[in-house]
N, C-alpha and C positions, 0 to 999 in steps of 0.2 A: 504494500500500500504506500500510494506516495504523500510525501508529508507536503504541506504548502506554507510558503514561510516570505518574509518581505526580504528581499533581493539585496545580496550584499557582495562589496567588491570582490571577494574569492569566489563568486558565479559567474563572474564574467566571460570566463573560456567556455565556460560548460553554456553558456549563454548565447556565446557566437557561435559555434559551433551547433548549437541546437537552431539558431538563423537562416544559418549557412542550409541547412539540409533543407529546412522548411520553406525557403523563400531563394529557392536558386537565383532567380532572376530580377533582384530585386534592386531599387536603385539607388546608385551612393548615398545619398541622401539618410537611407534608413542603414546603414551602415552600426555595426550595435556600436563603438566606439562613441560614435559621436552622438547617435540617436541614446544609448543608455547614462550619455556625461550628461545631456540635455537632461532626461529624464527625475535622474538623480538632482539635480537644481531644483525643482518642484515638482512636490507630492510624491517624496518616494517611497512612502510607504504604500503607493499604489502599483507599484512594481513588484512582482509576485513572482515567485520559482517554485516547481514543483521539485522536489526532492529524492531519490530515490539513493536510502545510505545518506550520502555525501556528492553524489554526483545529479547534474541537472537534465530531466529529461521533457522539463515544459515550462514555458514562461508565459505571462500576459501581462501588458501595461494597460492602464487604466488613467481614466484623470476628470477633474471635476472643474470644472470654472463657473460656479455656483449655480446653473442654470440645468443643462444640461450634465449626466454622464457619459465617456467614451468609453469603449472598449479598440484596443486594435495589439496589433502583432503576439496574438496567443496562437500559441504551437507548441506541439509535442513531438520528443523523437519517432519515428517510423516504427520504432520495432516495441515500443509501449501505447501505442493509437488504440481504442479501442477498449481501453480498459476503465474509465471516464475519468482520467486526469483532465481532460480538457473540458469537463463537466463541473469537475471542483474548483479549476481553476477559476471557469466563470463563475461560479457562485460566490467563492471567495472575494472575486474583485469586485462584484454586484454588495455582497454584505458591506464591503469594506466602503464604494460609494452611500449606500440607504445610510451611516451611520453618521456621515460627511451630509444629511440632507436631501442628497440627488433620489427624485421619485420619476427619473427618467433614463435611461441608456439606448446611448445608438451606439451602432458600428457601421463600417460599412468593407466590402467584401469586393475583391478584386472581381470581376467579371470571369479572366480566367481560371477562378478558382468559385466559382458558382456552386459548385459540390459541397461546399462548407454551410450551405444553407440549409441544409438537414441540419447539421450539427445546429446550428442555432435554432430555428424552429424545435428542434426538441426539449428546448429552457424557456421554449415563452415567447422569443420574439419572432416577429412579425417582419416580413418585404412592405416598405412604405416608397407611397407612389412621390420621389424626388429626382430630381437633377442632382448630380455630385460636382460640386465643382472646384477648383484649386487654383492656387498662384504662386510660386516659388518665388520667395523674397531674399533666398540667397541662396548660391550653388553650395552644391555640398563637394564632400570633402575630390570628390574626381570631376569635376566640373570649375573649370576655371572659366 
């Protein structure tokens, strides 16, 4: 059973590496380095590792800006999927905003990874009918 615990600097490898497999294609910008230094600056006790012994086999960030909650970059290793780490993980990061206030949580869900949408509809939420939109207000770390 894996334990879930708030995310601290000696999870970091176990952390990228749990990234790495989960989000092959993913772009500098979310890089764990610099998206987990981000992180760690505010609310990091919404940064959650799943546990297994001592080694990390799933993570999720969370975060609250009074209004709304986020859920984004929760993942588990391949070879522990299936077992509902990534069920506890949500619930843990969903307790940890209700307690912070938030009576709301979005995420949203890469297109090519549309299959994740079971996993979520099995905790509750719901496909709402929006536009996703974004701005990059500064390159990230392989983007000059």
């Amino acid at each position: 059973m894996a334990r879930i615990t708030t995310y601290e600097n000696e999870h970091f490898s176990g952390v990228e590496a749990l990234w790495q497999e989960a989000f092959p294609e993913d772009t500098p910008w979310n890089d764990a380095a610099a998206a987990i230094a981000e992180k760690m600056r505010f609310q990091p006790e919404l940064m959650l590792v799943a546990l297994d012994e001592n080694r990390v086999i799933g993570s999720v960030m969370a975060g609250y800006e009074g209004h709304r909650g986020w859920i984004s970059r929760i993942a588990v290793l391949k070879s522990h999927r299936a077992l509902g780490i990534g069920q506890d993980l949500l619930r843990e990061a969903e307790r940890r905003l209700a307690a912070l206030g938030c009576i709301k949580v979005n995420l949203q869900v890469v297109e090519s990874n549309a299959a994740t949408v079971a996993f979520y509809e099995t905790s509750g939420y719901r496909v709402e009918p929006r536009i996703s939109m974004s701005k990059l207000l500064r390159r990230g770390p392989d983007h000059a």
